[in-house]
N, C-alpha and C positions, 0 to 999 in steps of 0.2 A: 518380405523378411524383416524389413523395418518394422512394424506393427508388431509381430511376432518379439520381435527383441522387446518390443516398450514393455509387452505385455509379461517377459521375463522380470525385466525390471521391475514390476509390481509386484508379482509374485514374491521374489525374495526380499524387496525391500518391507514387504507390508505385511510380512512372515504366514502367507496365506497357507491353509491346512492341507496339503498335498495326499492323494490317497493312491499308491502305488501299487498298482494290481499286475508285476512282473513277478515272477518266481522267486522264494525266499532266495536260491544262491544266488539270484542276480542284486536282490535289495544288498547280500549282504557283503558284497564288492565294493558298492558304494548308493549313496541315498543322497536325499537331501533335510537337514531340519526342519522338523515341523511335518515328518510325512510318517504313513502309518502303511505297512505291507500287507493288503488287503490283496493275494493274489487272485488270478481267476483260473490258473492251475498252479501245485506245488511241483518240486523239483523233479519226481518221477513222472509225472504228468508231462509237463514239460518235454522232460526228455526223450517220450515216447513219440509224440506226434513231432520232434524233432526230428528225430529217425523216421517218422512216416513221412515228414515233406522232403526229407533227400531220397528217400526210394521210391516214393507214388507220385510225391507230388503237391502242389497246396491244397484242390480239393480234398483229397484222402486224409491229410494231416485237419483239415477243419473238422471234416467227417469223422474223424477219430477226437480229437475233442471234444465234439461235442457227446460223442457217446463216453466219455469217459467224465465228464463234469455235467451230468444230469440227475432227478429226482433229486433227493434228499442231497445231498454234497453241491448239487447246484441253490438249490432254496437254501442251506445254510450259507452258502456267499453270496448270493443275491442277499439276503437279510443282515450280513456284515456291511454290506457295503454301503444299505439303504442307512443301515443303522450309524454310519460316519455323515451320510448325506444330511442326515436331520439334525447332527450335533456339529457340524459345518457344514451349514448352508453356504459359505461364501466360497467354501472350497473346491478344488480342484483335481480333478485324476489324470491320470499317465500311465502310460506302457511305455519299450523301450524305443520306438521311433512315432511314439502316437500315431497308431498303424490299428489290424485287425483288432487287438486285442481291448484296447481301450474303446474300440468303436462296438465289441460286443460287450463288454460292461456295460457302455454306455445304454445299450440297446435293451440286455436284461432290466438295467434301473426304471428305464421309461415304460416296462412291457409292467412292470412291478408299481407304474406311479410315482416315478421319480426321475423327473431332467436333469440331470446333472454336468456339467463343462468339461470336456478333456483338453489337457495343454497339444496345442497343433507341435507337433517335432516333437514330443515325449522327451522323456529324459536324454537323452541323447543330443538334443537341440539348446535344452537347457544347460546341460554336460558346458555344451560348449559355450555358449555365452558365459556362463561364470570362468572360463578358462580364458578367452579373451579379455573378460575382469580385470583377469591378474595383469597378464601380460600388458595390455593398456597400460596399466598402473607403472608398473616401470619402464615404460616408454615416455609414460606422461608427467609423471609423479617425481619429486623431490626424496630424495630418504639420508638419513642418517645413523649409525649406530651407535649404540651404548655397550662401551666394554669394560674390563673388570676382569681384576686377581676371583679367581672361585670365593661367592661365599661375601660380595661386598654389597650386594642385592638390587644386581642391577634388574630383576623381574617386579622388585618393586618399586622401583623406579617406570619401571613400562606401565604397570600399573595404576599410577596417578596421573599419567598423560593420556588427555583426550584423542589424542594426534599417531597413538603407538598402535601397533599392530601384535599383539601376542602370541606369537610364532609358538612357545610353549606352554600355555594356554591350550590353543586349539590341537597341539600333540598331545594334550594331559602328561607329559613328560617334562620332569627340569635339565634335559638335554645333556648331562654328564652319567657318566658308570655310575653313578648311587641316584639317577634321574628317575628312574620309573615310579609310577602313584601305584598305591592297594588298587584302583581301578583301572581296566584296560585304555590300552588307546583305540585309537578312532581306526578305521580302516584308511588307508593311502588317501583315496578317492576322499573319503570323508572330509579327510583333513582339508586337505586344498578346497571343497568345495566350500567349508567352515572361513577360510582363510579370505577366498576369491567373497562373502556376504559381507563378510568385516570392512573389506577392502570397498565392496559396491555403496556399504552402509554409509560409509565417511566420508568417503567423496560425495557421496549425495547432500551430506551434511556443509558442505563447500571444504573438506580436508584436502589438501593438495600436498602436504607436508609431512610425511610419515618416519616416527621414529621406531627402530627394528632394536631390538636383543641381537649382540654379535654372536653367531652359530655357524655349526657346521653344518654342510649339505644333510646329514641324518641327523633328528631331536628323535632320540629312542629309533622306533620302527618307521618315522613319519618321514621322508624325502622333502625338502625347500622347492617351490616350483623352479626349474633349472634357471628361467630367466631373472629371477630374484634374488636366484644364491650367485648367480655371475656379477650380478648388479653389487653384491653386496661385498665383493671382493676390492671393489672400487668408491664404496661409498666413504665418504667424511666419519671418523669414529668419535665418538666425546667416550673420556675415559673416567669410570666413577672407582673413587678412592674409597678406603677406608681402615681400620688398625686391626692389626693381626688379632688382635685379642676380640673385637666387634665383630670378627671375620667369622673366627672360632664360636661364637655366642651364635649367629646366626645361624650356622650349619645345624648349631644341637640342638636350635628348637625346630629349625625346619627340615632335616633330615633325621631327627631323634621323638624329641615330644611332639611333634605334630605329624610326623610320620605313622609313627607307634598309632597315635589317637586316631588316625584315618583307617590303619588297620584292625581294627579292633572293633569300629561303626560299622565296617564294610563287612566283616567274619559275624557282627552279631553278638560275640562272646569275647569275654576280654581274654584269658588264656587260649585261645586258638589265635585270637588276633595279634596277641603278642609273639606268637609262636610264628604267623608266616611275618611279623614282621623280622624278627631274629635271622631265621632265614634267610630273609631279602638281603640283609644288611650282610652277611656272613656268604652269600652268593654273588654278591656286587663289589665286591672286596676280592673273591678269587676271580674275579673276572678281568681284574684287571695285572695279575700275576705276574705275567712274563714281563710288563714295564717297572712295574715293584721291583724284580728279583729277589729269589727263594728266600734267601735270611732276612732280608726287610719286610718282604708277606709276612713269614713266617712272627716277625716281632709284631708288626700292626693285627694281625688276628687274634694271637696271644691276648692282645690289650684289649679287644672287642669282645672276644668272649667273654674276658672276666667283666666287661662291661655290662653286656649282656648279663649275665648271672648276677650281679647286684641289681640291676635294673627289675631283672623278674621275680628278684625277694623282696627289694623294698619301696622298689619304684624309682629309687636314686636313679640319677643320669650321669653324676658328674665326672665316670670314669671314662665317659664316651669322649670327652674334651683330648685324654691321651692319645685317641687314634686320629681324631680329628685335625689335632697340632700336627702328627706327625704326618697325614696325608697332605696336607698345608704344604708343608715346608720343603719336604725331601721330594714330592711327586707335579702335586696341584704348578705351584709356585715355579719354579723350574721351567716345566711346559709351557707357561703361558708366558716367561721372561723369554725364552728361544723364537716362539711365536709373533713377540710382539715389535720385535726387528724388524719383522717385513713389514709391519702397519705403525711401526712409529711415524711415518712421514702423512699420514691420514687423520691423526690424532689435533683436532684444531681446539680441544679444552680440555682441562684435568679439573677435576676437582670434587668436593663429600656431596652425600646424598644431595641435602638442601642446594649447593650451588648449582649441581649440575641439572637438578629441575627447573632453577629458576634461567640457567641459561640456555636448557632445551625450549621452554615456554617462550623464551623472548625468542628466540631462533625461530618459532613456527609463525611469529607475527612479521617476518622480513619481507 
């Protein structure tokens, strides 16, 4: 099992090209970076000789296999596969416990002129080793957080440290009701497995000293590994400042102007993009309703819509600052002043952007 693990270890540290020949619904549960879903049956397939090994048996389910992935539909995946073999040659295949399935790829390739490596434990083994990653890591590992009023940028603060682990990053989510991106997130499995390479990458790098974004258990659709959001209920905070008005400037270009602009690359067309972004914004607003209450929803959409509608005649933004302030003050603000009671006593520095970089940076040198 030792050898087996090293051998994980190079694999993700050295972002080797994985070719994963399980059934699209199994890829699309969860995968790993760097791999291409090259199955050797699709989901009906699958599921047929599924039901044949629970009622005949595994001969009958091989036997049905192979009668169902032969002639033409088998030489087109045989020829997928060679065809990944010779544009990564260094790479490697997987099924899910590196069992039958990878060992008959393997066997088509070579019958075809092509040796190719399967990972011993297939995904499954690997599954696991990047899960003990994490866990490792806050067993072994040092952490501290970065917290902040909404909106004082503590993400870009994680982002100028070598040392930080981008928890919303790897959800594609900015981890509040107006957090979600024009692009989807990751599936569960993904995420963690994205989080457990970050984690494998740094520590390889000699990182022992990790700084986290303060979150809750859910960033969007994505769960915190449990041992990490427990860990993080306890860890030391540094608390990043900065003025209501800076606050407000940041939200509008990165929840308005750079929002908008992302939807709009992603749609392809500028008024369809503008359109689900309006949307997004005017659906993440009633989403959060019942804590608003009626007449204060009712004034902050008022102020969004008519922002919206000058935004979509003239491009102006600057009526969006209205809802912004007032999310700020009367909702944001509030919340995280009730919040920050139970973690004022974990708080060991305050201070703006700049300082608090320069004393996270001296902090990872201790």
């Amino acid at each position: 099992m030792r050898d087996n693990t090293r051998h994980y270890r190079e694999l993700f540290l050295e972002d080797v090209p994985l070719m994963d020949v399980r059934a699209p619904v199994e890829f699309t549960k969860g995968a790993f970076p760097h791999t291409v879903n090259l199955p050797l049956m699709n989901d009906i397939e699958r599921q047929k000789v599924g039901t044949s090994y629970k009622q005949h048996g595994q001969q009958a389910a091989i036997a049905l296999g192979h009668e169902l992935v032969c002639g033409k539909v088998k030489a087109e995946r045989v020829e997928a596969w060679l065809d990944f073999a010779r544009k990564h040659p260094d790479g490697y295949l997987y099924c899910f416990r590196g069992g039958l399935r990878s060992q008959i790829v393997q066997q088509w390739m070579k019958e075809a002129g092509i040796e190719y490596p399967r990972v011993v434990g297939g995904y499954k083994a690997m599954r696991g080793f990047l899960f003990d990653t994490t866990r490792a890591a806050t067993e072994e590992c040092g952490f501290v957080l970065v917290g902040g009023l909404t909106g004082t940028g503590k993400t870009e603060v994680i982002a100028e440290l070598d040392n930080a682990l981008d928890l919303e990053g790897h959800a594609n989510h900015r981890g509040s009701s107006f957090g979600r991106r024009a692009t989807p997130q990751p599936a569960q499995i993904d995420f963690e497995n994205r989080l457990a390479i970050d984690i494998l990458k740094k520590r390889h790098a000699g990182i022992e000293q990790f700084v986290l974004e303060d979150e809750g258990r859910i960033v969007g659709s994505c769960s915190l590994p449990l041992e990490l959001y427990q860990g993080m209920q306890g860890y030391p905070l540094v608390w990043l400042g900065d003025s209501f008005e800076g606050r407000v400037e940041r939200i509008l270009k990165d929840y308005v102007v750079n929002l908008c602009a992302e939807f709009v690359s992603v749609k392809g067309d500028p008024d369809e993009g503008f359109e689900a972004f309006a949307a997004y914004l005017q659906k993440s607003l009633a989403g959060i309703v019942k804590r608003l209450g009626g007449e204060r929803y009712q004034r902050m959409a008022a102020i969004l819509d008519a922002a919206l509608d000058e935004q979509r005649g003239s491009g102006a933004v600057d009526l969006h600052r209205g809802w912004i302030e007032g999310l700020l003050g009367e909702y944001y603000d509030p919340m995280y002043a009730y919040q920050l009671q139970s973690k004022a006593s974990r708080i060991e520095f305050r201070g703006n952007h700049a300082e608090v970089l320069e004393y996270l940076r001296q902090r990872a040198k201790r």
